[in-house]
PAZAPA-4460 file (N, C-alpha, C; in steps of 0.05 Angstrom, whole numbers, plus 32768, in hexadecimal, padded with zeros to 4 digits):
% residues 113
    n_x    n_y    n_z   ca_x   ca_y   ca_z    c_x    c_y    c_z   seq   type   mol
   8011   7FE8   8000   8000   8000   8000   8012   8019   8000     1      X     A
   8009   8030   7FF0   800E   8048   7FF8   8001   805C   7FFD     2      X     A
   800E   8078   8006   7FFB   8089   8005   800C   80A4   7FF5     3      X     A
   7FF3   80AF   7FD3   7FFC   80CB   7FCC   7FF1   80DC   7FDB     4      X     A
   7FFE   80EB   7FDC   7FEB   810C   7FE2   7FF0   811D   7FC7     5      X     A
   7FDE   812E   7FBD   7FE1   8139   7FA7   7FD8   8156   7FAF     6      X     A
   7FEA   8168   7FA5   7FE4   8180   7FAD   7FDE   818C   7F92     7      X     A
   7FC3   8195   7F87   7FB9   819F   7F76   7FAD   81C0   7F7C     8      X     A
   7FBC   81CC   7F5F   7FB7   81EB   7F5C   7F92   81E8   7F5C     9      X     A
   7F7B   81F0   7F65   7F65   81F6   7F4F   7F57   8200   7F60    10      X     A
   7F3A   8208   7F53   7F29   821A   7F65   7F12   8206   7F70    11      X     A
   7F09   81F1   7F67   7EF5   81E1   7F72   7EFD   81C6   7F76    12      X     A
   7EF1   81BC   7F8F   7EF9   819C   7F9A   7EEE   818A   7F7B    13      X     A
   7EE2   8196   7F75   7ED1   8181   7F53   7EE7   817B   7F46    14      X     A
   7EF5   8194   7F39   7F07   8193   7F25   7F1D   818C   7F38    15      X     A
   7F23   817B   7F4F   7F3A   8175   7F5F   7F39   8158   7F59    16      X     A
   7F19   814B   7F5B   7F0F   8133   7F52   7F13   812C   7F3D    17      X     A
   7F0F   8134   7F1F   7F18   8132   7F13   7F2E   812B   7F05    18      X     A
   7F46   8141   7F0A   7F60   8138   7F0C   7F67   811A   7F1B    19      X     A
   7F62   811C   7F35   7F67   80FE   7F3C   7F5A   80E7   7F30    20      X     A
   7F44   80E8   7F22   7F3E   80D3   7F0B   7F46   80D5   7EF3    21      X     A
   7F4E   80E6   7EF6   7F64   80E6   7EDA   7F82   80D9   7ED4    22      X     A
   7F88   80E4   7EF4   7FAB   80E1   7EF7   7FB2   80C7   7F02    23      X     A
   7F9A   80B5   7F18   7F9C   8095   7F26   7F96   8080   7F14    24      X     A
   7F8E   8084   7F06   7F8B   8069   7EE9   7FA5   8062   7EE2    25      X     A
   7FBA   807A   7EE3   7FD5   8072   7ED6   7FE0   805E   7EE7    26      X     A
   7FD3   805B   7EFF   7FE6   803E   7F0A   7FD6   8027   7F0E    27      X     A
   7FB9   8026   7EFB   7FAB   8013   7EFD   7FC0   7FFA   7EF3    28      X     A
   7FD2   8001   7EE1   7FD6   7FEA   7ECD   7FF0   7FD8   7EE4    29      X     A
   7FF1   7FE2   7EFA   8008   7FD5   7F0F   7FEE   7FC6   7F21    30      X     A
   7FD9   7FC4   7F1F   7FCB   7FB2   7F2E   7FC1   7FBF   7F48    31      X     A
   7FB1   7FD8   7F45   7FB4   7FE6   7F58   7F94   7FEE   7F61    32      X     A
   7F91   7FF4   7F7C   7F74   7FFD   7F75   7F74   8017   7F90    33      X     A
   7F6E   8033   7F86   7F6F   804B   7F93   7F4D   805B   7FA5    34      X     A
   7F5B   8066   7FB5   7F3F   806F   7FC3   7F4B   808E   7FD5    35      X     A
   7F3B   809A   7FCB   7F40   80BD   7FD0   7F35   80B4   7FF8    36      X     A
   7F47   80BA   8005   7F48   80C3   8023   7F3F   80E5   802B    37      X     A
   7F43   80E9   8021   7F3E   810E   8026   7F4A   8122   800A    38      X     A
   7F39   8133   8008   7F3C   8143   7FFB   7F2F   815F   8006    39      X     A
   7F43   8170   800B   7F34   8194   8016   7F42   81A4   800F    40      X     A
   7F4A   81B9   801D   7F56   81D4   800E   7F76   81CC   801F    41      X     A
   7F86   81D7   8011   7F9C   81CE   801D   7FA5   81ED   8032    42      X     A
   7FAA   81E7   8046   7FB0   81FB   8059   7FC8   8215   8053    43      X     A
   7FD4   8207   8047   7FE7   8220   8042   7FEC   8234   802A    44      X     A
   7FDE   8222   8013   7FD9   8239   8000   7FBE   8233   7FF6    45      X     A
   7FB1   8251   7FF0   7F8F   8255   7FEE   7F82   823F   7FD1    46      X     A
   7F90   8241   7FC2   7F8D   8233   7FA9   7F98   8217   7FA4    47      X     A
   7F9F   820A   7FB7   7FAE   81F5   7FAF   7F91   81E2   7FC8    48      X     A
   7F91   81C4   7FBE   7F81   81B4   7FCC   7F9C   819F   7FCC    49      X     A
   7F95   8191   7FE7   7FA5   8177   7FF3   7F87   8166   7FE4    50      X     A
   7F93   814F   7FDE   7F85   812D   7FDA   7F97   8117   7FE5    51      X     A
   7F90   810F   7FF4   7FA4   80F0   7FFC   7F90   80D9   7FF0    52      X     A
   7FA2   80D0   7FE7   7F97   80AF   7FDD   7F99   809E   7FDF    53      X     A
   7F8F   808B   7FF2   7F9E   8071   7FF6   7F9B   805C   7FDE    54      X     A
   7FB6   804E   7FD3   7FBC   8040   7FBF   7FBE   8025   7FCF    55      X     A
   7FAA   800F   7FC0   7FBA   7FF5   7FC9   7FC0   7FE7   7FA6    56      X     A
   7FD5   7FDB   7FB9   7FE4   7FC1   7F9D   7FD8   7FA8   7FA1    57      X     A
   7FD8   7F98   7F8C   7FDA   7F7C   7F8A   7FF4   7F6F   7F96    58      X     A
   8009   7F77   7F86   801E   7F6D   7F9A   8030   7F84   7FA1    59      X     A
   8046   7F76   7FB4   805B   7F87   7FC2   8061   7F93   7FB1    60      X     A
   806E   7FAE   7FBB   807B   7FC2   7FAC   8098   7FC2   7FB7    61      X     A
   80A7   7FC4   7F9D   80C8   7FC6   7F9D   80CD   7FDC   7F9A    62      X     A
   80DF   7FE8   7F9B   80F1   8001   7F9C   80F0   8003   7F80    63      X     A
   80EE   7FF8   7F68   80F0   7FF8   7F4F   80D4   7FFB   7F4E    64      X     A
   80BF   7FEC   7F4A   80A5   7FEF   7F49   80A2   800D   7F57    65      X     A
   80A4   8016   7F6F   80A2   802D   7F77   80A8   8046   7F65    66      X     A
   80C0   8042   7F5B   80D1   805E   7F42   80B8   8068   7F34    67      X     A
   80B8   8043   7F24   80A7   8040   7F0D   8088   8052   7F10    68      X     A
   8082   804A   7F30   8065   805D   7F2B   8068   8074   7F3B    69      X     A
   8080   807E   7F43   807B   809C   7F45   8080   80A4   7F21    70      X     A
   8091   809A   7F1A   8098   80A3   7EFD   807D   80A1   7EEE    71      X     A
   8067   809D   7EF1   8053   809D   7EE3   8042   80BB   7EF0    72      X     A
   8049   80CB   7F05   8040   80DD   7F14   8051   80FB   7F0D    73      X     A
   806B   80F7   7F12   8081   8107   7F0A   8093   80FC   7F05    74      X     A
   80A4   810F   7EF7   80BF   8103   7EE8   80D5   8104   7EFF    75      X     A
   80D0   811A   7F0E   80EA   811D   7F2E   80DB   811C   7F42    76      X     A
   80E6   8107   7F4A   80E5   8100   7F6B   80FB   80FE   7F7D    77      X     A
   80FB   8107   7F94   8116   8106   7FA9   8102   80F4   7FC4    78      X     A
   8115   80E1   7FC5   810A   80CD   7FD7   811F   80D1   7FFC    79      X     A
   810C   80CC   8012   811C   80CF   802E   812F   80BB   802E    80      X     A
   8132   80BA   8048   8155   80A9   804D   8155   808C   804A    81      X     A
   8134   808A   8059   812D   806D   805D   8127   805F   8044    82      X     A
   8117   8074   802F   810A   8065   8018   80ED   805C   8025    83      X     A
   80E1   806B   8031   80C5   806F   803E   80B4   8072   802B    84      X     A
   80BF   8088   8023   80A9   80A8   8019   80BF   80B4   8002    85      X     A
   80B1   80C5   7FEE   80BF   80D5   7FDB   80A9   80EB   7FD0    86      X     A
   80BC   8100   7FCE   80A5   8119   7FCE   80B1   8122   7FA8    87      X     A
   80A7   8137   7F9F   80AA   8143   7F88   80B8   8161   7F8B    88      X     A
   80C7   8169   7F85   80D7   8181   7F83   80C8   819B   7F7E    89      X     A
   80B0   81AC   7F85   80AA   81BA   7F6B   80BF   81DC   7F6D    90      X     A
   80D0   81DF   7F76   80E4   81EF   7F6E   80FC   81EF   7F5A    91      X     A
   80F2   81CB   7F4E   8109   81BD   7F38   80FA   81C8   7F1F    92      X     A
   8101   81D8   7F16   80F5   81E3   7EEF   80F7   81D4   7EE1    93      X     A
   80FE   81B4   7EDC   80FD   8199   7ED2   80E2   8189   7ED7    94      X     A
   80D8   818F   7EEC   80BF   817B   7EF8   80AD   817E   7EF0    95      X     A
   80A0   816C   7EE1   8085   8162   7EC7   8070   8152   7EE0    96      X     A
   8063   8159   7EEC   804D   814A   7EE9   8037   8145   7ED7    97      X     A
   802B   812C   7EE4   8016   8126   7EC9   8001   812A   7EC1    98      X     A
   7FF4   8142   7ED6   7FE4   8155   7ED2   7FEF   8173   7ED6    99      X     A
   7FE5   8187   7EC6   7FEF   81A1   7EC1   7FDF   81B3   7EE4   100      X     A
   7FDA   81AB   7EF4   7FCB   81BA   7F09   7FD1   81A8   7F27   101      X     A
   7FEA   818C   7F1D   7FF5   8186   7F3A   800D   819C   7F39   102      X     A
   800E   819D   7F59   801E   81B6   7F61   8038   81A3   7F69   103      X     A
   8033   818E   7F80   8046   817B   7F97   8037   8160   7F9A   104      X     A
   804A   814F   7F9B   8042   8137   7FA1   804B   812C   7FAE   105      X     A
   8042   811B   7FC2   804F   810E   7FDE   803D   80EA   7FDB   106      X     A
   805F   80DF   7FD6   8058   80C0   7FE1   8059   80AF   7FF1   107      X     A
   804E   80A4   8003   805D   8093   801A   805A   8076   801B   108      X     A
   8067   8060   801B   805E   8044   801A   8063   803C   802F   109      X     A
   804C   8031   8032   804F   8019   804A   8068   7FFD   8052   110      X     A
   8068   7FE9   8032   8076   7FD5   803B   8086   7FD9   801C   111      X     A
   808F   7FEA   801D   80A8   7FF1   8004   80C0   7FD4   800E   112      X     A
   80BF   7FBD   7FEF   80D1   7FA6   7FF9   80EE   7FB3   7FE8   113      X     A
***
């Protein structure tokens, strides 16, 4: 299991929905099945909304499998010490996400093998 958080630019929780049915299919094809935990205004900037989503897999996830589906989210990720969690840069002028209105993205796994 993991968990994204997706920090999206927009003005309505609708068009927040949206995007996330747009952007969680891309890891249907790893055997996966997703469910929106919360979605509200994100506290620190007026325009941006937090969504956490809890992701489950079919099977374990490897450190390779992991890359593979942030790389389906953004192209740069910087991962912690442990290999927990890996967040997205957005002060890197390189960083493509795969919707034009995610701002940050935050991953955390549970049983990363």
């Amino acid at each position: 299991m993991l968990q994204i958080s997706l920090f999206i630019e927009s003005d309505s929780e609708q068009e927040v929905s949206e995007i996330i049915n747009e952007v969680l299919p891309k890891l249907a094809e790893l055997g996966s099945t997703y469910q929106v935990s919360s979605c509200e205004k994100y506290w620190k900037i007026e325009t941006w909304y937090k969504a956490v989503i809890d992701v489950n897999t079919f099977n374990p996830i490897t450190l390779d499998i992991a890359n593979y589906m942030l790389k389906r989210l953004c192209n740069v990720w910087i991962w912690d010490n442990n290999k927990s969690s890996a967040h997205t840069n957005d002060r890197n002028d390189e960083v493509m996400y795969v919707h034009p209105k995610i701002r940050f993205i935050n991953c955390w796994f549970e049983d990363l093998e």
